[in-house]
C-alpha positions in Angstrom: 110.1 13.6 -45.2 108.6 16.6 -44.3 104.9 17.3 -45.3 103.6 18.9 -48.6 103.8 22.7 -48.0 100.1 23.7 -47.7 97.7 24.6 -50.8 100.3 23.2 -52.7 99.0 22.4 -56.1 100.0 19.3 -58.7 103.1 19.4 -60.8 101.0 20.5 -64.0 98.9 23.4 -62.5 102.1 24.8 -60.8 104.1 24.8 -63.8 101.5 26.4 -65.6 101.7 28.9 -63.7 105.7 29.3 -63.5 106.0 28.9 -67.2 103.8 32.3 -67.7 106.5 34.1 -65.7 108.5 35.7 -68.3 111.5 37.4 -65.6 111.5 33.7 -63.8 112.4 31.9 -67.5 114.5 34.6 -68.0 116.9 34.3 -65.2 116.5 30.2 -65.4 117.6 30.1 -68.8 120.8 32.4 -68.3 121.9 30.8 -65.3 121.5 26.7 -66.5 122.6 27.6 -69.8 125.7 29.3 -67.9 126.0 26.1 -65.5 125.9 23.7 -68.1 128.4 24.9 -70.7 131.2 25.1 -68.2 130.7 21.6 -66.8 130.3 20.3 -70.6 133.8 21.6 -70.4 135.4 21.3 -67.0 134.1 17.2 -67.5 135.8 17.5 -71.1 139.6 18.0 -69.4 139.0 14.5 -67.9 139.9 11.8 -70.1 139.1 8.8 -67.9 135.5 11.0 -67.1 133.4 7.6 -67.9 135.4 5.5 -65.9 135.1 7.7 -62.6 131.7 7.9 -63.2 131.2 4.2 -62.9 133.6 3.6 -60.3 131.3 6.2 -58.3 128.3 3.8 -59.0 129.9 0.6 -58.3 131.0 2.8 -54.9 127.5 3.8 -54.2 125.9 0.4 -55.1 128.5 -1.2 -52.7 127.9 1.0 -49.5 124.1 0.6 -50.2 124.0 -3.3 -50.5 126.0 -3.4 -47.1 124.8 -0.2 -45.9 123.8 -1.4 -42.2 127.8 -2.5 -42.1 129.1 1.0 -43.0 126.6 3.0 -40.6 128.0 1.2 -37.3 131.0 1.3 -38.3 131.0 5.4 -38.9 128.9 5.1 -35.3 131.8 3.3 -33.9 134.5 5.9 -35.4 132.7 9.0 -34.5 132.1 7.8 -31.0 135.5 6.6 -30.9 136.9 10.0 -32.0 135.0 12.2 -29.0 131.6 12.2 -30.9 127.7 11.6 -29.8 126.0 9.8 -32.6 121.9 10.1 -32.2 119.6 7.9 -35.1 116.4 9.3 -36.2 113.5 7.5 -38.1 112.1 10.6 -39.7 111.6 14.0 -39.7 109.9 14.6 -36.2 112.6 12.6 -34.2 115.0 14.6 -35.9 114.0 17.5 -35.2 113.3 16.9 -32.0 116.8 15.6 -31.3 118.3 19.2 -32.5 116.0 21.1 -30.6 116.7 19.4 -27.5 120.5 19.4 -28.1 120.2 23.3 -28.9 118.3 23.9 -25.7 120.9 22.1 -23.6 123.1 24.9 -24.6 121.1 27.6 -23.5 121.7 29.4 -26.9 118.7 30.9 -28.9 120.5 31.4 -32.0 122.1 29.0 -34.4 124.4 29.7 -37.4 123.8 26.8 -40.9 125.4 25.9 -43.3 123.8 24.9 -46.6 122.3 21.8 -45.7 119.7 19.6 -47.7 118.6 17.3 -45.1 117.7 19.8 -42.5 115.1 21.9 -45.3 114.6 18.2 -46.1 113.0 17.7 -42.3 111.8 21.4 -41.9 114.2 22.0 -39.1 114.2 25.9 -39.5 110.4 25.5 -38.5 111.0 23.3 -36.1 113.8 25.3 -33.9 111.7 28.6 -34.5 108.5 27.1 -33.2 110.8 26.4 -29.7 112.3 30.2 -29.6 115.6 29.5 -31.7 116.4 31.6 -34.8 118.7 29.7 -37.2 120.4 31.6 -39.6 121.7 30.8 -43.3 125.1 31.5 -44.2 125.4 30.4 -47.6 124.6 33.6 -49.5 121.7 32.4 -51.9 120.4 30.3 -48.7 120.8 33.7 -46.8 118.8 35.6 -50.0 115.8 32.3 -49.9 116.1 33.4 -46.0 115.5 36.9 -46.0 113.3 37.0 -48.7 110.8 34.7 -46.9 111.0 32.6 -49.9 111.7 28.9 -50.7 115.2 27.5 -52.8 114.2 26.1 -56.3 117.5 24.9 -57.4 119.7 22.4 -55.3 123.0 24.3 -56.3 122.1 27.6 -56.4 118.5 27.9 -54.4 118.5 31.6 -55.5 118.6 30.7 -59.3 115.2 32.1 -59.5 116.5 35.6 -58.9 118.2 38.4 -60.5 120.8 41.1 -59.0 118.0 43.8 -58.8 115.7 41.5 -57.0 118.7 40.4 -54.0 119.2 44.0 -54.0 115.9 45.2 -52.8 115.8 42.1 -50.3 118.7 42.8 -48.9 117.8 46.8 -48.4 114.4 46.0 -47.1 115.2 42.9 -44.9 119.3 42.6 -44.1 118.2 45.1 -41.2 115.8 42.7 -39.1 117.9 40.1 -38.9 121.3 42.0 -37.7 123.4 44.0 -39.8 121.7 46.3 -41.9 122.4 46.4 -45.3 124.8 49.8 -46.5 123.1 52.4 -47.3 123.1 52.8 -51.6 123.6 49.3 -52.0 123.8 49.1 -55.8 123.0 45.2 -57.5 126.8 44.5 -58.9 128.2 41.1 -57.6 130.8 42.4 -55.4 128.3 45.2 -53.7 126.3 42.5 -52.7 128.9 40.2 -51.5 130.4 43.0 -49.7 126.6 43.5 -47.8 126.4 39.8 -47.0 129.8 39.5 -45.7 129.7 42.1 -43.1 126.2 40.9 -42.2 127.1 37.7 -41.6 130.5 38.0 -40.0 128.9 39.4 -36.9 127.0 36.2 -36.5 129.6 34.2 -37.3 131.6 35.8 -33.9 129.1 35.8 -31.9 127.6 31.8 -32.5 128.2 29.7 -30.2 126.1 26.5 -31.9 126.6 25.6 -35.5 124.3 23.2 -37.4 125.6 21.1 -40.7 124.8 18.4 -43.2 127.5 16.8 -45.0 128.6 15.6 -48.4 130.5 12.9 -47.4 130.9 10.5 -44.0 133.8 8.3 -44.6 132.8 4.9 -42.3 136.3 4.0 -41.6 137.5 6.8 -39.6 134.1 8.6 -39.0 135.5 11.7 -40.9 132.3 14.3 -42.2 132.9 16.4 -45.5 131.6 19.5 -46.4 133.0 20.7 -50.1 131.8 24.9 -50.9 132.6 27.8 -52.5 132.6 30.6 -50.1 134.1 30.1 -46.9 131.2 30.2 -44.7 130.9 26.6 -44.3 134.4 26.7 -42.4 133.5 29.4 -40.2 130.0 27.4 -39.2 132.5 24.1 -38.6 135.5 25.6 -36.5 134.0 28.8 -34.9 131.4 27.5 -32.8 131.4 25.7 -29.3 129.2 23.1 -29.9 128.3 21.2 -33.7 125.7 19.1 -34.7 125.6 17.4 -38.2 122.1 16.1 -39.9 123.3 13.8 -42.4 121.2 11.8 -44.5 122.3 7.5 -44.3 123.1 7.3 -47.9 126.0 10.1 -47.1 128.5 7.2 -45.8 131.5 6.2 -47.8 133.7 3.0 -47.2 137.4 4.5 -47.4 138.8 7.7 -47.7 140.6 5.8 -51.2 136.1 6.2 -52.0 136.0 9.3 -51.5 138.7 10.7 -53.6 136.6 9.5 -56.7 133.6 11.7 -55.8 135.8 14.2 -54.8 137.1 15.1 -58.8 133.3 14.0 -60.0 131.4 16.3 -57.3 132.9 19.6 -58.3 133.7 19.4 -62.0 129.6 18.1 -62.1 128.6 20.7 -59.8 130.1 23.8 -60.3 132.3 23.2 -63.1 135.6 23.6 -60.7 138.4 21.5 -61.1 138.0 21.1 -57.4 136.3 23.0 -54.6 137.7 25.9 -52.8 136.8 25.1 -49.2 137.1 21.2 -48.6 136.2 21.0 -45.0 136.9 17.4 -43.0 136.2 16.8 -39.5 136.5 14.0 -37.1 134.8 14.1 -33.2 136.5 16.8 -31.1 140.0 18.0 -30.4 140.9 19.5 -27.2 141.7 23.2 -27.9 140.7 23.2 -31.1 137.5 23.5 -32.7 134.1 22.8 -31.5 134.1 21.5 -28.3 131.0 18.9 -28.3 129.8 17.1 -31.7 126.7 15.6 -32.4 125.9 13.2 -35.4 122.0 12.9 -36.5 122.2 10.1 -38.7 118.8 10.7 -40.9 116.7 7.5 -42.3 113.3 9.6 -43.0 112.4 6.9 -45.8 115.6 5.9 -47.2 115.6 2.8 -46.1 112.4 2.3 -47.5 113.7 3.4 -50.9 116.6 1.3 -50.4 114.3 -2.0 -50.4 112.9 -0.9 -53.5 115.2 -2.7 -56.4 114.8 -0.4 -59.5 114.4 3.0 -57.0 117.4 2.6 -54.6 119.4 4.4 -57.2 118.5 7.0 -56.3 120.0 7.4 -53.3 123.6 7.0 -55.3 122.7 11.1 -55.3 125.5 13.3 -54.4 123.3 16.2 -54.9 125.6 18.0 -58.1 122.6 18.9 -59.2 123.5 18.4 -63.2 120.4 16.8 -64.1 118.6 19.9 -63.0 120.9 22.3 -65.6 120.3 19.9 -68.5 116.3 19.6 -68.1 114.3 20.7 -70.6 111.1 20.6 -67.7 113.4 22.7 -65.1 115.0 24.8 -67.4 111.2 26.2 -68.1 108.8 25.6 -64.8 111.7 26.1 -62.2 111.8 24.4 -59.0 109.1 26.0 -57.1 106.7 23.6 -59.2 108.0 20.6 -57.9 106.7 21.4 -54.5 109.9 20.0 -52.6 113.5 20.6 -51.2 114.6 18.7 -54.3 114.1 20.1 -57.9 114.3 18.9 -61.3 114.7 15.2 -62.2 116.4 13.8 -59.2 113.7 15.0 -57.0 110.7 13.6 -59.5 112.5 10.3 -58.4 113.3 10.8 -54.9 110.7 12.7 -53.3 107.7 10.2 -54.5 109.9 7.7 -52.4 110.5 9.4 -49.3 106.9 11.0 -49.0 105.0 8.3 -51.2 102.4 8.7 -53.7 99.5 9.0 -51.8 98.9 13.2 -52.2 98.0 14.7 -55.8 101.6 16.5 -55.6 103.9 13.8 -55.0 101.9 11.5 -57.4 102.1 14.2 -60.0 106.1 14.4 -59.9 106.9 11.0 -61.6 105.1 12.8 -64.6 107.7 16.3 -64.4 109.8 14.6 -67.2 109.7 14.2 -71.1 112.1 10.9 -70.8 114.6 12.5 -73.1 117.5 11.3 -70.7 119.6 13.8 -71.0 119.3 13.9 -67.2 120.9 10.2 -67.3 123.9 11.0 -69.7 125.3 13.8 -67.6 124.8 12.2 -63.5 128.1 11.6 -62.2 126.8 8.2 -60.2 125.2 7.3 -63.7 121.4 7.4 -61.7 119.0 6.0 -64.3 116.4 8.6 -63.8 114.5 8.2 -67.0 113.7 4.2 -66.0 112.6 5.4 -61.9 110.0 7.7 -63.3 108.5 4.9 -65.3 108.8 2.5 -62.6 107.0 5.0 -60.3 104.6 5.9 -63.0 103.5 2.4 -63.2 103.0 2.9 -59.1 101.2 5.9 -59.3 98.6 4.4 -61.8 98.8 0.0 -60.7 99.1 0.6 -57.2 101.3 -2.8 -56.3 103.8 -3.5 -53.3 105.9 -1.3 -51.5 108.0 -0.6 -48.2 106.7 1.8 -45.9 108.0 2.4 -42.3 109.6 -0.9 -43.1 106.5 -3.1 -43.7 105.8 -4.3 -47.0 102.5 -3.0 -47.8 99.8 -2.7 -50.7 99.5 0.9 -52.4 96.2 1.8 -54.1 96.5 3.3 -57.5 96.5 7.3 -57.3 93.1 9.0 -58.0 92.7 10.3 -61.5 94.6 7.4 -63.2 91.4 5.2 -64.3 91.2 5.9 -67.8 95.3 5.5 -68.1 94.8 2.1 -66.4 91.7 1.3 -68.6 93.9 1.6 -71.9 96.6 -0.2 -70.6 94.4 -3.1 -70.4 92.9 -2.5 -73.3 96.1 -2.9 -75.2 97.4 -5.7 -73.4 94.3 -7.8 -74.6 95.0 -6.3 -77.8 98.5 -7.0 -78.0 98.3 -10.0 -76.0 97.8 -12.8 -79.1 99.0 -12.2 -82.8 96.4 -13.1 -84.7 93.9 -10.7 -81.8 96.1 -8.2 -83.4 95.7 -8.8 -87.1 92.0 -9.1 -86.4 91.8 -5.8 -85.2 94.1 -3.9 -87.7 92.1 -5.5 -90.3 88.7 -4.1 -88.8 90.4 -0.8 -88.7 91.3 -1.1 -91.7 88.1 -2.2 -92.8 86.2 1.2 -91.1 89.2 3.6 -91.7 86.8 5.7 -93.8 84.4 6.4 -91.0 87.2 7.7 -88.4 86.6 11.6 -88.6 89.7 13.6 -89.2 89.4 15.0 -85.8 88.1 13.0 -83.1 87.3 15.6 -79.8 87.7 13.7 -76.4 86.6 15.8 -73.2 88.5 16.4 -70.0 92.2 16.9 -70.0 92.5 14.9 -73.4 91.0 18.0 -75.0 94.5 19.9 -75.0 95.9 17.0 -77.3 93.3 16.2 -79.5 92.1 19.7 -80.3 95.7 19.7 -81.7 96.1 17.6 -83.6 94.7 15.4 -86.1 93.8 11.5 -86.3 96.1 9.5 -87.4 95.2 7.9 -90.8 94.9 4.3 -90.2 96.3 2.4 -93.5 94.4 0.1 -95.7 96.8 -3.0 -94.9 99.2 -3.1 -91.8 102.5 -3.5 -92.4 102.2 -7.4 -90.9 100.1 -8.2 -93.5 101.8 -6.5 -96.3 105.1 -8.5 -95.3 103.4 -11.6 -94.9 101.7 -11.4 -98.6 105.0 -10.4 -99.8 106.5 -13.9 -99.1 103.5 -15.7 -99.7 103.6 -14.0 -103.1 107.3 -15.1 -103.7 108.0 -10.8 -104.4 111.0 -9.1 -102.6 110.4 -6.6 -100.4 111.5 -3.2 -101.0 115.2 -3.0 -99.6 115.8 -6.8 -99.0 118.9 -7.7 -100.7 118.2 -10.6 -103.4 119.5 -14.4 -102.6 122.6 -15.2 -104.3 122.0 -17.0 -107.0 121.8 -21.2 -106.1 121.1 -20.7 -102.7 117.7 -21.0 -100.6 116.0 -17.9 -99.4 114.8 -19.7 -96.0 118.9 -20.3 -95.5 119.7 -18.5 -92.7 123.0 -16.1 -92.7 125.7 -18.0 -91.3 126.6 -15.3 -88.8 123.1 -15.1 -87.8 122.1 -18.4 -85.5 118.3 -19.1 -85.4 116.4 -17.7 -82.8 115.5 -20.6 -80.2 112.4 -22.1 -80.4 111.1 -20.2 -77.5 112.1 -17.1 -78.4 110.2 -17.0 -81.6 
């Protein structure tokens, strides 16, 4: 993946900093609140909603487990079909591959459609460093564009404005890349459309190179799909002499007969539509119509080293919906600047520690973006576990332990600034290691519960909780003990039914079998 944008802080200090921005929570909680009402309902029209979702996860973990299968065989197709297929280990190869296929050309301009994996690799850098302007035609890509800004939502990457703001941009910046904007351009939806349209139609018949990503690559025919809502997608797929695709490995699908599932989950999740209004499918060339060269830039750029980890491949079930953004407490009030990548919110506190590591203070942060409420888990369409990742890379950020990189199995270090965390955790594994090393500790708490003061200060970053709140008051008798008196005693605890009468308190319930002997 591409590197940490520079003097980028941690997770925490970023937030802190977005959450102080009162116009930036403003328009984030109109527009999720928006989002996620109308795909509580669009998903409500579905009755057999659960069981798409987990055909789209027994889909996903299907291609995955025979992934290397599925790849050659979309290699095969789209060669087959009048296609180039080029494979690229990470970032730098990809771009590289682009920028060389874009020179061939002779062209120094580039038209794009919304596409993850190429802000993923930082290929807009890459083709301007060698002389090429590419330029965004998805209209909130187009407003991130001209407003020299980054996206912060995966959906809508210009959530974090409002009408007034895409108004001035356009007026002040719509000019320097082509087509200035009208003059009076007024902030209403369609004035604004109206600006973009005309701006980007020009490019649109002049391009002669259009770059994509894709939703969807279905293996057995080689077929890419690109599902949007404006149009400009189609133009960037059909106008343009020559084509070339960046599309992420995990993108593949078995069968067409796969696809259809994601293709009533992906909308309905997404946008709340009952389907998309531009569902654009391609396969290699046809003489006379269309593009007439297409090239495939199959992208690994550390998936394959998240596939090999068992509990995080899931992640790469993503079909980028971006739900689990919408429905996140953390997102709805830091945005997605904060998370310091091309992927916000929940699914990118899981994916992006795995394609960039844990190694920088940002990316070891992310696992920690989260309150575990799962809310994130209940509405993913591919039913991605995100609340048990971010422990799982939690406990890598602060043990250290195994892990694939570049395809060697290697040992991680524990992220800095994790000692004390990793300190307790001991602690309380030797505490709660043996029974009765637990009872003797409650009952020298117990025993001292007096001297504990009612607030106990701790310096550092501890300070924000504890000046807080107050100690806990630690009980004269645990509850262990209590119980164990209790029956010892021969009393009834409170809200334990009574024996019947005749019969033996030690009988067990006949519809409850004893526990084995080893799990007791």
């Amino acid at each position: 993946m591409s590197a940490v944008p520079l003097g980028m802080p941690s997770f925490p200090r970023a937030a802190r900093t977005a959450v102080r921005d009162e116009t930036l929570r403003g328009n984030l909680r109109h527009a999720t609140g928006t989002i996620r009402a109308r795909r509580a309902q669009a998903v409500a029209e579905l009755e057999d909603w659960g069981d798409l979702r987990t055909a789209g996860k027994e889909i996903k973990d299907r291609t995955l487990r025979h992934l290397d299968h599925y790849l050659e065989q979309a290699e095969a197709a789209v060669t087959a079909a009048g296609g180039t297929v080029h494979w690229a280990a990470d970032a730098a190869e990809a771009n590289r591959i682009v920028t060389d296929l874009v020179r061939a050309t002779g062209e120094r301009e580039v038209i794009k459609v919304k596409s993850m994996a190429t802000q993923e690799i930082g290929l807009n850098e890459a083709l301007e460093a060698a002389g090429i302007t590419a330029c965004e035609t998805d209209l909130a890509e187009l407003i991130v564009q001209l407003g020299e800004d980054q996206p912060s939502h995966i959906l809508v990457p210009a959530i974090h404005r409002n009408r007034s703001e895409i108004r001035d941009i356009f007026a002040e910046k719509m000019g320097r890349w082509g087509r200035p904007a009208p003059e009076g351009l007024g902030d209403t939806p369609a004035e604004l459309a109206e600006a973009a349209r005309l701006h980007l139609r020009e490019k649109f018949l002049r391009a002669k190179v259009g770059i994509s990503g894709a939703n969807f690559l279905v293996a057995e025919t080689g077929t890419l799909v690109v599902v949007e809502s404006e149009g400009n997608g189609r133009m960037c797929l059909t106008l343009p002499e020559t084509l070339i695709s960046v599309v992420g490995i995990e993108k593949v699908v078995p069968t067409w007969r796969d696809l259809e599932v994601f293709l009533q989950t992906l909308p309905r999740s997404s946008t709340a539509e009952r389907m998309n209004p531009y569902t654009s499918t391609w396969t290699g060339t046809t003489d006379g119509d269309g593009p007439r060269a297409f090239h495939l830039v199959l992208l690994d750029n550390g998936r394959t080293d998240t596939l090999a980890d068992e509990v995080g491949r899931q992640a790469l079930r993503c079909i980028r919906c971006s739900a689990c953004l919408n429905v996140c407490p953390v997102y709805e009030r830091a945005g997605g600047h904060a998370y310091g990548s091309v992927y916000p919110g929940p699914i990118g506190a899981i994916l992006t520690p795995q394609l960039r590591g844990t190694a920088g203070e940002l990316d070891a942060s992310l696992p920690y973006a989260s309150s575990l409420c799962g809310a994130c888990y209940e509405v993913c369409p591919v039913a991605i576990d995100i609340p048990e990742v971010l422990v799982h890379l939690r406990e890598r950020v602060v043990q250290g332990g195994e892990a694939t990189v570049r395809g060697e199995r290697v040992t991680i270090k524990p992220a800095r600034g994790h000692a004390a965390e990793r300190a307790a955790m001991r602690a309380a594994g030797w505490a709660l290691g043996r029974p009765r090393r637990l009872a003797g500790l409650q009952r020298a708490a117990a025993a001292g519960r007096r001297l504990v003061p009612r607030r106990v200060p701790v310096p550092g970053p501890a300070a924000a909780w504890t000046d807080t709140r107050d100690t806990p008051r630690i009980p004269a008798e645990s509850f262990r003990a209590w119980w164990q008196r209790q029956q010892r005693s021969g009393g009834q605890p409170p809200g334990r039914p009574a024996p019947p009468a005749g019969s033996s308190p030690a009988t067990p319930s006949p519809s409850v079998s004893p526990a084995p002997e080893s799990d007791r």
